[in-house]
N, C-alpha and C positions, 0 to 999 in steps of 0.2 A: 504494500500500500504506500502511498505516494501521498501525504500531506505539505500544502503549502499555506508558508504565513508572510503577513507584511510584520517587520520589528519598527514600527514607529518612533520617535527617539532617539534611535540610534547614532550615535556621535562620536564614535572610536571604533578606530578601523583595528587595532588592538585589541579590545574588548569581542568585537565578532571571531577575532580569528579564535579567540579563549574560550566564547560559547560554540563556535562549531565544533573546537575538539573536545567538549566537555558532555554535549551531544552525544556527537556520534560514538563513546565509548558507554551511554545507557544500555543495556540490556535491550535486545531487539532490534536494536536500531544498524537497518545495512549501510546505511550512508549520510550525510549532514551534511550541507552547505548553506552559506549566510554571505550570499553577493552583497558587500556593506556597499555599493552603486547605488543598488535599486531595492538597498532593505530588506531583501526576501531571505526567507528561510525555507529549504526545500529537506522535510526530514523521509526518508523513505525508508519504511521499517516493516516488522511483520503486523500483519493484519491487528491479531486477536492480543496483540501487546501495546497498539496506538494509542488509546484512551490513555494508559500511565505514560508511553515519552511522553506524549504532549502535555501532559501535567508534569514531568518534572523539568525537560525544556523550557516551560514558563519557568520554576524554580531557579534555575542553573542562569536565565536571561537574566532573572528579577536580583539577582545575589551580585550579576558583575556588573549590569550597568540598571539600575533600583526605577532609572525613569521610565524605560523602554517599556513598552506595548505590544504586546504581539496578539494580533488580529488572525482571523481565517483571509486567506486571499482570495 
């Protein structure tokens, strides 16, 4: 499964590189990318374990950079 979010806030190209590799090492998760261009988060993981990345993907966002938003695209 293939989830994508916008990170709204986003203001450190340091900060995405730290949540995409803090991502993509969740449990389930095949793959993590965070284009800090165009904001996007693209997490692609197994199906029946998406509902928790994307709850703690929000955690791992909210802890490095506290302002960011992460929306459904």
């Amino acid at each position: 499964m293939r989830k994508k979010f916008i990170l709204e806030g986003l203001e450190c190209a340091n900060c995405a590189v730290k949540m995409e590799r803090a991502i993509s090492k969740l449990d389930g998760v095949k793959e993590a990318t965070i284009n800090f261009i165009t904001q996007k988060l693209i997490i692609e993981g197994e199906d029946e374990k998406m509902p928790q990345i994307v709850q703690e993907a929000e955690k791992i966002i909210k802890k490095i950079e506290c302002q960011v938003v992460m929306k459904k695209a």
